[in-house]
C-alpha positions as semicolon CSV with decimal commas, in nm:
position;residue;x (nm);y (nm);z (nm)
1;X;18,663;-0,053;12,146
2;X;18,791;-0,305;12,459
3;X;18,614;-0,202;12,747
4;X;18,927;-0,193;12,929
5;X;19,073;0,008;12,728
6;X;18,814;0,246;12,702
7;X;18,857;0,291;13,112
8;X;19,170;0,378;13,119
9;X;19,075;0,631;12,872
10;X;18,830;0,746;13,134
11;X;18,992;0,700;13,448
12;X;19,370;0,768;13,361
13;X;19,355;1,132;13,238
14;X;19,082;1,214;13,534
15;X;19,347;1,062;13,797
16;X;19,615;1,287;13,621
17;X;19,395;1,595;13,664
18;X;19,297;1,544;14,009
19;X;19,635;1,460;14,097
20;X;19,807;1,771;13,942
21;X;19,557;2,013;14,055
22;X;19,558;1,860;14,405
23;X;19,951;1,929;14,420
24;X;19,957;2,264;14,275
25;X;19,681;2,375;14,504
26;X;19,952;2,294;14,818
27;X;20,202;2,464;14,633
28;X;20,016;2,775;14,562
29;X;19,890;2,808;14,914
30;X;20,220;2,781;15,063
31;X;20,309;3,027;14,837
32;X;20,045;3,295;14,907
33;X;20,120;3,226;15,268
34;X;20,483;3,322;15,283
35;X;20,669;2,978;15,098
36;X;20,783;3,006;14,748
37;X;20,967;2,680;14,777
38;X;20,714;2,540;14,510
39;X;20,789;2,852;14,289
40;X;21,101;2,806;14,327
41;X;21,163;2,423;14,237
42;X;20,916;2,530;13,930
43;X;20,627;2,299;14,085
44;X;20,362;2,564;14,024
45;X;20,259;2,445;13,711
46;X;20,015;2,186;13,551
47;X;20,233;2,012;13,378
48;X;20,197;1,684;13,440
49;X;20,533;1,570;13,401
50;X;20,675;1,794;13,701
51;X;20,420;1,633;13,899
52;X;20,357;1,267;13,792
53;X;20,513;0,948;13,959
54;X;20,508;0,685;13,763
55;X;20,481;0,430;14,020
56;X;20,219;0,593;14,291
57;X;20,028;0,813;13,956
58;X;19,949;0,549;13,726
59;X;20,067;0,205;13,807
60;X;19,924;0,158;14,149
61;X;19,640;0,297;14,111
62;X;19,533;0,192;13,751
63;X;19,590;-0,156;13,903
64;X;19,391;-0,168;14,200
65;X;19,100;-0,024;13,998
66;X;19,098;-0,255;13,743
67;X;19,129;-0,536;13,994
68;X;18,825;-0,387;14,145
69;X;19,010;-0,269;14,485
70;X;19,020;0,059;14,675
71;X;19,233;0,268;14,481
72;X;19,502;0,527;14,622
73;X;19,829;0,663;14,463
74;X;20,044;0,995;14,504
75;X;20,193;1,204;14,345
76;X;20,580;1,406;14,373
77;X;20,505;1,584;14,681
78;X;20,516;1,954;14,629
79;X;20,802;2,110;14,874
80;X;20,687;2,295;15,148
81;X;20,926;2,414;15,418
82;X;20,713;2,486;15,715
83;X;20,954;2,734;15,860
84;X;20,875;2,953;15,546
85;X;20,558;3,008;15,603
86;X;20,437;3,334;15,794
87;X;20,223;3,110;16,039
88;X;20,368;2,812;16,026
89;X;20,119;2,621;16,233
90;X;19,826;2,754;16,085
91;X;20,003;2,785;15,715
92;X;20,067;2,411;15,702
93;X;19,677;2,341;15,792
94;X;19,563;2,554;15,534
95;X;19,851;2,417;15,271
96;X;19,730;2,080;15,364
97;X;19,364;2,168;15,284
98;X;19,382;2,315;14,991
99;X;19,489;1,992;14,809
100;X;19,162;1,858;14,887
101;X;18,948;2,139;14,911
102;X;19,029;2,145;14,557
103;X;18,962;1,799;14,443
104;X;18,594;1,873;14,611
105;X;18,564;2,209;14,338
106;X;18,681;1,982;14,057
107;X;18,394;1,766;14,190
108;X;18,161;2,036;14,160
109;X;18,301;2,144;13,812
110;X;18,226;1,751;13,685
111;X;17,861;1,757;13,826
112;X;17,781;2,077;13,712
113;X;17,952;1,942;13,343
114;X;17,732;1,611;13,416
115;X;17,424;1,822;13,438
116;X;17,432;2,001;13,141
117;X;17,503;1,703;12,930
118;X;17,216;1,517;13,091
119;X;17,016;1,825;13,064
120;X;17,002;1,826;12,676
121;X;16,800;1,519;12,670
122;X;17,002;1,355;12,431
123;X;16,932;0,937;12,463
124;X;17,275;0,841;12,583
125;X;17,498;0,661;12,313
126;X;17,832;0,633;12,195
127;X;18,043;0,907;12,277
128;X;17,762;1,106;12,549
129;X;17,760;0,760;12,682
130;X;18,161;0,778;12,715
131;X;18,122;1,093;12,843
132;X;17,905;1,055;13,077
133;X;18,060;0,776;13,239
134;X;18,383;0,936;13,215
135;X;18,236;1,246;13,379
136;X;18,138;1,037;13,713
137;X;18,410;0,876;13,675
138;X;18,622;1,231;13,716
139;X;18,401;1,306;14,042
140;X;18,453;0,945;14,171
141;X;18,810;0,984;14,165
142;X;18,831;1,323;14,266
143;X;18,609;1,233;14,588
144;X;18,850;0,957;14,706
145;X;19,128;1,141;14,626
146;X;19,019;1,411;14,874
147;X;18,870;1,188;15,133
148;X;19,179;0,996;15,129
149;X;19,414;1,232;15,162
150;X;19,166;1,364;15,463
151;X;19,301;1,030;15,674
152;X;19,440;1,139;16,007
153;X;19,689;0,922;15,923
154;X;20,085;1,071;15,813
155;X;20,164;1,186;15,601
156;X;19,842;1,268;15,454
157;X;19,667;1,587;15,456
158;X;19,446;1,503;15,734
159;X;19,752;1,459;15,969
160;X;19,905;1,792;15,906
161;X;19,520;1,957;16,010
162;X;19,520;1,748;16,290
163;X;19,838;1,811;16,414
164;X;19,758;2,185;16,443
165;X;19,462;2,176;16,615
166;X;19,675;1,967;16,921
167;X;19,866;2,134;17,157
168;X;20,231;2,163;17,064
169;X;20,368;1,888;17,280
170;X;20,038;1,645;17,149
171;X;20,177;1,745;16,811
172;X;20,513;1,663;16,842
173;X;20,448;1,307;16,982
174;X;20,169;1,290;16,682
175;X;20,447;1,384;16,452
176;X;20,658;1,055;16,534
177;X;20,425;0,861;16,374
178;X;20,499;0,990;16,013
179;X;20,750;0,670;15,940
180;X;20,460;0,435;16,023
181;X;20,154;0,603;15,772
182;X;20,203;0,382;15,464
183;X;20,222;0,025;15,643
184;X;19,925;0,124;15,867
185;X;19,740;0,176;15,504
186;X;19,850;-0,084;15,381
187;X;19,747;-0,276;15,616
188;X;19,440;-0,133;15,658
189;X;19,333;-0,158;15,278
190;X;19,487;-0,439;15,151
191;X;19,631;-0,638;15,397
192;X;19,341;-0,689;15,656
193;X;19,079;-0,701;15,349
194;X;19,242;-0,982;15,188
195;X;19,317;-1,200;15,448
196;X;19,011;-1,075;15,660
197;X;18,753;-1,017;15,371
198;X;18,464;-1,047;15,641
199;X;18,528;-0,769;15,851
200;X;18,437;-0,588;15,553
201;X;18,659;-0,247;15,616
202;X;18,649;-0,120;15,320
203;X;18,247;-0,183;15,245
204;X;18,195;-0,050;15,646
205;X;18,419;0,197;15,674
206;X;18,560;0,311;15,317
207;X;18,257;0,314;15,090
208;X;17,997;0,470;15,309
209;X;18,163;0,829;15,308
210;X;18,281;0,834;14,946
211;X;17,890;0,722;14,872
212;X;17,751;0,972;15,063
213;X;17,975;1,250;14,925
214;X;17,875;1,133;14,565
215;X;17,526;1,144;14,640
216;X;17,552;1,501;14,732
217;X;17,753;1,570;14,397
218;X;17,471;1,366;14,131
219;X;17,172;1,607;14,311
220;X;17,373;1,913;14,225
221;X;17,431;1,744;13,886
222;X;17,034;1,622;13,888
223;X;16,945;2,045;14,008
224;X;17,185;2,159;13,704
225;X;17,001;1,912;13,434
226;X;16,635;2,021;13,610
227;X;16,540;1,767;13,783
């Protein structure tokens, strides 16, 4: 089979996953915490299609992978109306984590699945080879997802964590730079890189957490397989 088709095979249906689960978790949090505007608008569920957008799901970030780039995309944010909550300030910190937090169990839940396959001893080949690859690929993706949605940087997750912890009036001047998140990225990831290729941002700066982080993930795959 074409090897690039066999990686979107991989990599499309982990993005979806760590996407949907990553949206739900905000919406379920809000809910336990006193929103049910998710419940509400029927965003609770892991369907993809309530969740998926084409554009910032599949397109951008099925293209920057296979052009070898940093990849990022979103999803259809899941409503949250801050107000709602029965803590607002700390509700919206813990809503923000959760998306996250979650990618980094669904990391756990692919080493753990990486482990026992390489635990059988089976000489990888055909489809344990697929798997296997598609497996790190799944905690790959769901790494970067949560790192990069960690970004102190609005209107990522990160930002809303951040903007509790400062003092209200900190917060509020923090908040004006929501309009300005996406072009700083932009810049940041693409923009600077290309035009700027040795400052090397995304080999100093990106790689080094996301490489860490999946270090920590193969040993707990390398304990489950007993090694």
């Amino acid at each position: 089979m074409d090897g690039t088709l066999l990686m979107a095979l991989a990599l499309i249906p982990a993005l979806i996953i760590a996407i949907v689960f990553h949206e739900v978790a905000h919406g379920w949090t809000a809910l336990m915490l006193g929103d049910p505007t998710a419940k509400e608008r029927k965003r609770l569920s892991l369907n993809p299609i309530r969740h998926v957008d084409p554009i910032g799901t599949l397109l951008v970030p099925g293209g920057l992978l296979l052009a070898g780039l940093p990849a990022f995309g979103w999803a259809k944010p899941v409503p949250v109306i801050k107000s709602r909550l029965n803590n607002p300030r700390f509700g919206m910190m813990a809503v923000a984590a959760a998306g996250p937090g979650t990618n980094f169990v669904l990391a756990a839940i692919g080493a753990i699945a990486l482990g026992l396959l390489a635990g059988q001893g089976v000489e990888p080949a055909g489809a344990t080879s697929f798997a296997i690859g598609a497996l790190y690929s799944f905690i790959l993706i769901n790494i970067f997802l949560a790192l990069f949605n960690l970004l102190p940087i609005p209107p990522f997750d990160g930002s809303h964590i951040v903007e509790g912890l400062l003092p209200e009036r900190a917060a509020r001047a923090y908040d004006k730079l929501r309009p300005f998140g996406f072009p700083l990225l932009f810049l940041l990831l693409l923009v600077i890189p290309w035009f700027f290729p040795e400052w090397g941002i995304v080999e100093r700066v990106v790689l080094p957490p996301v490489e860490w982080a999946a270090g920590q993930f193969m040993s707990l795959a390398q304990w489950v397989a007993g090694g």
